[in-house]
C-alpha positions as CSV (number, residue, x, y, z in Angstrom):
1,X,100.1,78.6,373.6
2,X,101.7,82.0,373.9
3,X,102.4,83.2,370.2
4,X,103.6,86.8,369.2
5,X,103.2,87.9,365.6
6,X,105.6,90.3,364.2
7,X,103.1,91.4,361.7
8,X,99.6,93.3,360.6
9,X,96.4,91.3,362.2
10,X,94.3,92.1,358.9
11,X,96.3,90.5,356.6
12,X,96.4,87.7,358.8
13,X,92.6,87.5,358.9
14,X,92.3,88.5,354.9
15,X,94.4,84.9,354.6
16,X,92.9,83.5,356.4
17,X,89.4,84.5,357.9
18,X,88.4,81.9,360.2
19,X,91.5,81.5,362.1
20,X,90.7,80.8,365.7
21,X,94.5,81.8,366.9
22,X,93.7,85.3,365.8
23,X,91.1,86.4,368.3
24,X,92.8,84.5,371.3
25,X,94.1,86.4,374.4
26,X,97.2,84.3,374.2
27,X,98.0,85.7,370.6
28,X,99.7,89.0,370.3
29,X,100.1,91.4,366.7
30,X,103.0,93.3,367.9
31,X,103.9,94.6,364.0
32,X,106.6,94.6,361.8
33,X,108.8,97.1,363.5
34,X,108.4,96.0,367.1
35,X,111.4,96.2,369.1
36,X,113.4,93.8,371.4
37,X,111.8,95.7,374.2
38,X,108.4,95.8,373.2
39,X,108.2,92.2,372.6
40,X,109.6,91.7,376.0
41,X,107.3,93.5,377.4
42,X,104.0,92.3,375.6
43,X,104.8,88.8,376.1
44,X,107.7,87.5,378.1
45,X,106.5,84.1,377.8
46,X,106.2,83.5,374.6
47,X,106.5,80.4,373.3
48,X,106.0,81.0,369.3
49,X,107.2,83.9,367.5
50,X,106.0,84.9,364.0
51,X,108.2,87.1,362.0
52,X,108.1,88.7,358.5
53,X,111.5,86.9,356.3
54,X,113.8,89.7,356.7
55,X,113.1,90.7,360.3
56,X,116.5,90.6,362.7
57,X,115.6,88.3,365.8
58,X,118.8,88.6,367.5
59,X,120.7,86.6,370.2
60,X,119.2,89.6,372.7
61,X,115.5,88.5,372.1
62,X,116.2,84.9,372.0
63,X,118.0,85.3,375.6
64,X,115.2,87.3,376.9
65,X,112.2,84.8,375.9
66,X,113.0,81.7,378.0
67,X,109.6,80.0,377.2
68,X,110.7,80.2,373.4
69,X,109.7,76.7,371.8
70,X,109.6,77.8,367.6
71,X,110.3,80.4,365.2
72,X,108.3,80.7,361.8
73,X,109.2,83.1,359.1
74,X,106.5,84.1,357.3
75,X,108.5,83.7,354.2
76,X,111.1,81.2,352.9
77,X,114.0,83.4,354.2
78,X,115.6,83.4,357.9
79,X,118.6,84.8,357.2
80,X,118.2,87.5,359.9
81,X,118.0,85.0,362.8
82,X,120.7,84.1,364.7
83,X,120.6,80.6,364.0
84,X,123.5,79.9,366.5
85,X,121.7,81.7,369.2
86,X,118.7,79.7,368.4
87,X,120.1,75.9,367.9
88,X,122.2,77.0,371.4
89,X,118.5,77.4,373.4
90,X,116.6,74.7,371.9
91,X,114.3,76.8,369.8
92,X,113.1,75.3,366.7
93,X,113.6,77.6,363.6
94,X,111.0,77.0,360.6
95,X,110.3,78.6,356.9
96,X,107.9,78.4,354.5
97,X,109.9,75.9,352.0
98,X,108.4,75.8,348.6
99,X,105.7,77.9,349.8
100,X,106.0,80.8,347.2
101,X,107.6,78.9,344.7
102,X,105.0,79.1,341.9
103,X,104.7,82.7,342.7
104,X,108.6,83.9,342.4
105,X,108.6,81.9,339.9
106,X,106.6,83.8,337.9
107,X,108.4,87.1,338.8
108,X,111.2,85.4,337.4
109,X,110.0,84.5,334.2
110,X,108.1,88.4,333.9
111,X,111.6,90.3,334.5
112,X,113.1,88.0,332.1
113,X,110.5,88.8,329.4
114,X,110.5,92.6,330.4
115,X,113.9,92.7,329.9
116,X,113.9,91.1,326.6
117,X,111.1,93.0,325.0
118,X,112.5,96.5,326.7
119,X,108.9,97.0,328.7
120,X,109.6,100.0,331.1
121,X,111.3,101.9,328.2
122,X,108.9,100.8,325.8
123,X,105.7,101.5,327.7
124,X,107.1,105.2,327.7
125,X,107.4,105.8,324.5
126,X,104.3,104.2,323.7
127,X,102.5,106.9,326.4
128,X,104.8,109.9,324.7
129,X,103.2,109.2,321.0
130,X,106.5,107.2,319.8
131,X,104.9,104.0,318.8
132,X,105.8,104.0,315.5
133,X,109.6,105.3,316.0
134,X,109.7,102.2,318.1
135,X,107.6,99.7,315.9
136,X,110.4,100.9,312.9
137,X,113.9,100.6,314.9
138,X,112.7,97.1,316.2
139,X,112.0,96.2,312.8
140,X,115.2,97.5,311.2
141,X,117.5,96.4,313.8
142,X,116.1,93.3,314.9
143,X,116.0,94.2,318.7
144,X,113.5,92.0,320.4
145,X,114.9,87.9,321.2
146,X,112.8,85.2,321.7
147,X,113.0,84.0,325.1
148,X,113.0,80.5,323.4
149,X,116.2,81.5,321.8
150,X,117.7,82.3,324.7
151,X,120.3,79.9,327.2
152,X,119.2,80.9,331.1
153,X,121.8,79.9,333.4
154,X,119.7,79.1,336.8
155,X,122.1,79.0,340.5
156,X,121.0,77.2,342.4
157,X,118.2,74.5,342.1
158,X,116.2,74.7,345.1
159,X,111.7,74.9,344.7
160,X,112.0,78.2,342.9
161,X,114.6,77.4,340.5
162,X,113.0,73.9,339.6
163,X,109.7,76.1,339.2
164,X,111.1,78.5,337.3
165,X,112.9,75.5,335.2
166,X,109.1,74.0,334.8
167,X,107.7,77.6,333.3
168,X,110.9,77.9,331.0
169,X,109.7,74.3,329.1
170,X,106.8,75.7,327.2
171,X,108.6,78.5,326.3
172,X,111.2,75.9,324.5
173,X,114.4,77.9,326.6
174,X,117.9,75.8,327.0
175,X,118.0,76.0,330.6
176,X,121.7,75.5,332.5
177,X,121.7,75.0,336.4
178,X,124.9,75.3,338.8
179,X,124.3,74.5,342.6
180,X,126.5,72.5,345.0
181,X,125.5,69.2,344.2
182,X,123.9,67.7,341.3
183,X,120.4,66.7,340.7
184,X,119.0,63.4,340.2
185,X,118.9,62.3,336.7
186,X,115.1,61.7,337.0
187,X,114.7,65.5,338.1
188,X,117.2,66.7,335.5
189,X,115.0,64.8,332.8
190,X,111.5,65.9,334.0
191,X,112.8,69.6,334.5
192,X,115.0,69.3,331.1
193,X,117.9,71.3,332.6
194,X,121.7,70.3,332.4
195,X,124.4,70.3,335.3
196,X,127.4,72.7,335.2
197,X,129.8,72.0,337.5
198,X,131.8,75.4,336.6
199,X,129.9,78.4,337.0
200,X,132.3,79.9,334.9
201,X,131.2,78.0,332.5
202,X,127.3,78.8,332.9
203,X,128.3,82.5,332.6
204,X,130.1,81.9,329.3
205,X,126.9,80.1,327.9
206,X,123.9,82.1,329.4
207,X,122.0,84.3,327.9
208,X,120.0,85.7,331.0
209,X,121.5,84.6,334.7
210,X,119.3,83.9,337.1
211,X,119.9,83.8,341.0
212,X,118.2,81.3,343.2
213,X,120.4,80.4,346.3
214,X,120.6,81.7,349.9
215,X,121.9,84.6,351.7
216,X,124.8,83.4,353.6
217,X,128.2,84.3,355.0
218,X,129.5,82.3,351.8
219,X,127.3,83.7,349.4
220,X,127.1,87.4,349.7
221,X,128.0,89.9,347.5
222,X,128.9,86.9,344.8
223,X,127.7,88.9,342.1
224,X,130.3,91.0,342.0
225,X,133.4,92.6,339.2
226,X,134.5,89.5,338.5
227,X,131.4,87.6,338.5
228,X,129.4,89.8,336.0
229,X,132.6,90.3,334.0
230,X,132.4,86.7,333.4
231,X,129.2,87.3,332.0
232,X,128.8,87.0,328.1
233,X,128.7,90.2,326.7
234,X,124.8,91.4,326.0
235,X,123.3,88.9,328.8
236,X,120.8,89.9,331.6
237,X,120.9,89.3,335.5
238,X,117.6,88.4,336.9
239,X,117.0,88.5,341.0
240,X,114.5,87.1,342.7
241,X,116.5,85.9,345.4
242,X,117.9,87.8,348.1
243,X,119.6,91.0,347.3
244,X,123.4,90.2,349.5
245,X,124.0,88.3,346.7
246,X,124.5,91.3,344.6
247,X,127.1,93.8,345.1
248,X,125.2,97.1,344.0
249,X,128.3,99.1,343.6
250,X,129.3,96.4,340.8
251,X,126.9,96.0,339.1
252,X,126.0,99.9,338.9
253,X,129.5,99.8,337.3
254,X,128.5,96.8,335.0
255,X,125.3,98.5,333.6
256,X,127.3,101.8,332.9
257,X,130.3,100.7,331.3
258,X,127.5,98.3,329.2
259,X,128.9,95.3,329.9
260,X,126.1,93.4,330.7
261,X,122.8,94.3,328.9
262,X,121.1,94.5,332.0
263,X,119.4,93.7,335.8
264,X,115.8,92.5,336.5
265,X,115.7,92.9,340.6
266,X,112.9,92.0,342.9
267,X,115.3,92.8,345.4
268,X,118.0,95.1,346.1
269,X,120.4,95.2,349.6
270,X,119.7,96.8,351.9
271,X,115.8,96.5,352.6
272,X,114.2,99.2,352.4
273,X,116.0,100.5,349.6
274,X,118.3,104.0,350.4
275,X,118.3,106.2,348.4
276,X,122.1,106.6,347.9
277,X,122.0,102.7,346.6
278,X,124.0,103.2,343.3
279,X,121.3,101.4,341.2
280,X,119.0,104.4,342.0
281,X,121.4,107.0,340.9
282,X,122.5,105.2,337.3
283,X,123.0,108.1,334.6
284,X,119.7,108.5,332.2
285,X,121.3,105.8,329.8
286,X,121.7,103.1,331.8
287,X,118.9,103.4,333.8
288,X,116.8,101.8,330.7
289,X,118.6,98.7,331.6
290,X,117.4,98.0,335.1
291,X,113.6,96.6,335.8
292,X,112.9,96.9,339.3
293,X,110.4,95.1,341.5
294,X,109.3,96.0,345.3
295,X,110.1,92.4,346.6
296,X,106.5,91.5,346.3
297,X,107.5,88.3,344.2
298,X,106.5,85.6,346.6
299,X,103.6,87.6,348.1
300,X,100.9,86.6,346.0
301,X,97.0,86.0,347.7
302,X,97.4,82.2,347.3
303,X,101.3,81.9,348.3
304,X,100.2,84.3,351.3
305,X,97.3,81.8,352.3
306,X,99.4,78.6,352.0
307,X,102.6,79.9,353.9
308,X,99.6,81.2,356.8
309,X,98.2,77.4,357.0
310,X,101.7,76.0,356.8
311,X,102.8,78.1,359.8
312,X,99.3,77.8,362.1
313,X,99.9,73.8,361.3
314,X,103.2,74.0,362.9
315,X,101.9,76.3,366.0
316,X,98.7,73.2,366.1
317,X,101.8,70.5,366.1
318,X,103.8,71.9,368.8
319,X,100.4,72.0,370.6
320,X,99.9,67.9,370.2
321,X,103.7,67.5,370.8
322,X,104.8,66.2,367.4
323,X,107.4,67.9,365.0
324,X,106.7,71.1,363.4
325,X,107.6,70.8,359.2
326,X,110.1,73.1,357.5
327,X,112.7,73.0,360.7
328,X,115.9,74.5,359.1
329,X,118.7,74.4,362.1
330,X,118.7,70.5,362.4
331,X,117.0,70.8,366.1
């Protein structure tokens, strides 16, 4: 099986040590950045490609690798294959589903809480000898909210969201989900989270936002003026998701103006980050009200390891000629 790998052979082998895929002739660690041409070139006969979740694979490298059997993301993300392209030669596309769940999940629920207990601004003053200033305006102007007290509006209600729903529970949160179609009542009951079928209506009630749905044609840039001026007034937007569903510009202009309290991102469009992206140039006062995070929220050691086994399993099915698991273009 010829297999090129669009990524760094160490971590690879840090996952998963004795992988016997990794030291075969057949398999090929080509890096991140590799281009059309030098994939081409290393192996025009590949018949498995390995790709990091935000990697372009284009129609011009699906055409020019005719041996092409499957695609794995290393990720849960595809959204820079041409799926079309793909489906139109055969070539099975497959992701990581539920893979890093548990993991974003938690990066969810930590931007949430850093929001609501102010911890980038906070941890500052603590560093400049402030403690006490800040100990006495909390106190007198009863600044920090409970996360329990708070109404978090989830969209979507795919593996992350219904983790994230599962890690709100203890902390005794209202949770309100809006996605396409409804739940089953038995999920809804377990998870303790309510339909909206508005999402007008979720922005009205929510307290924090939080994004969980795919980057698609339909769904980019939805987070935009008049999304987050639906928004109650002193909510937070937390992504964790994919950052096309923002529009930067807007919410730049929502933090400034103060209408929304403020943005935890673990990702902000496009990747890597410019440096003219509006978010990084906010003025001095509402920068306090943006927590970033690199994108490493489903890059944990153990989601790592299990989306590494999930995608090796695939590469051994093809091998005995049954269906590779997480196919998402219906081949």
């Amino acid at each position: 099986m010829k297999i090129v790998v669009l990524g760094d052979k160490a971590t690879y082998r840090t996952a998963i040590p004795d992988n016997p895929y990794l030291d075969s002739p057949d398999c090929h660690f080509l890096g991140r950045t590799a281009t059309n041409d030098e994939v081409v070139a290393a192996c025009p006969d590949a018949e498995v490609l390995m790709f990091d979740a935000i990697k372009v694979v284009d129609a011009d490298l699906i055409g020019r690798l005719p041996r092409l059997r499957m695609m794995c993301s290393e990720g849960v993300g595809f959204n820079g294959v041409d799926i079309e392209a793909a489906t139109r030669a055969g070539i099975l596309v497959c992701n990581n589903h539920g893979g890093n769940a548990g993991a974003v999940a938690e990066q969810a629920i930590l931007l949430m809480l850093s929001l609501l207990r102010h911890l980038p601004q906070w941890d500052a003053q603590v560093r400049a000898g402030h403690q006490m200033d800040v100990k006495r305006k909390c106190l007198a102007n009863g600044t920090i909210t409970d996360l329990a007290d708070c109404c978090v509006g989830l969209i979507g209600m795919g593996d992350i969201a219904q983790a994230v729903a599962a890690r709100l529970a203890p902390f005794g949160s209202r949770v309100l989900y809006h996605s396409r179609r409804r739940r089953p009542a038995e999920l809804e009951d377990r998870l303790g989270i309510e339909w909206v079928e508005d999402v007008d209506r979720l922005l009205a009630q929510a307290d924090i936002v939080s994004l969980h749905c795919a980057a698609t044609p339909q769904t980019a840039n939805m987070v935009d003026d008049g999304f987050l001026a639906r928004m109650r007034a002193g909510s937070y937007l937390v992504n964790t998701a994919r950052g096309e569903l923002v529009d930067s510009a807007a919410l730049a202009r929502a933090l400034e103006a103060g209408a929304i309290a403020g943005a935890g991102l673990d990702t902000v469009a496009p990747e890597p980050v410019t440096p003219d992206n509006p978010l990084l140039n906010l003025s001095e006062r509402a920068q306090g009200r943006v927590v970033f995070s690199p994108h490493i929220g489903g890059i944990t050691s153990g989601s790592i390891r299990r989306m590494q086994l999930h995608m090796w399993e695939n590469v051994a099915r093809l091998e005995r000629g049954e269906r590779p698991d997480g196919i998402v273009n219906g081949l």
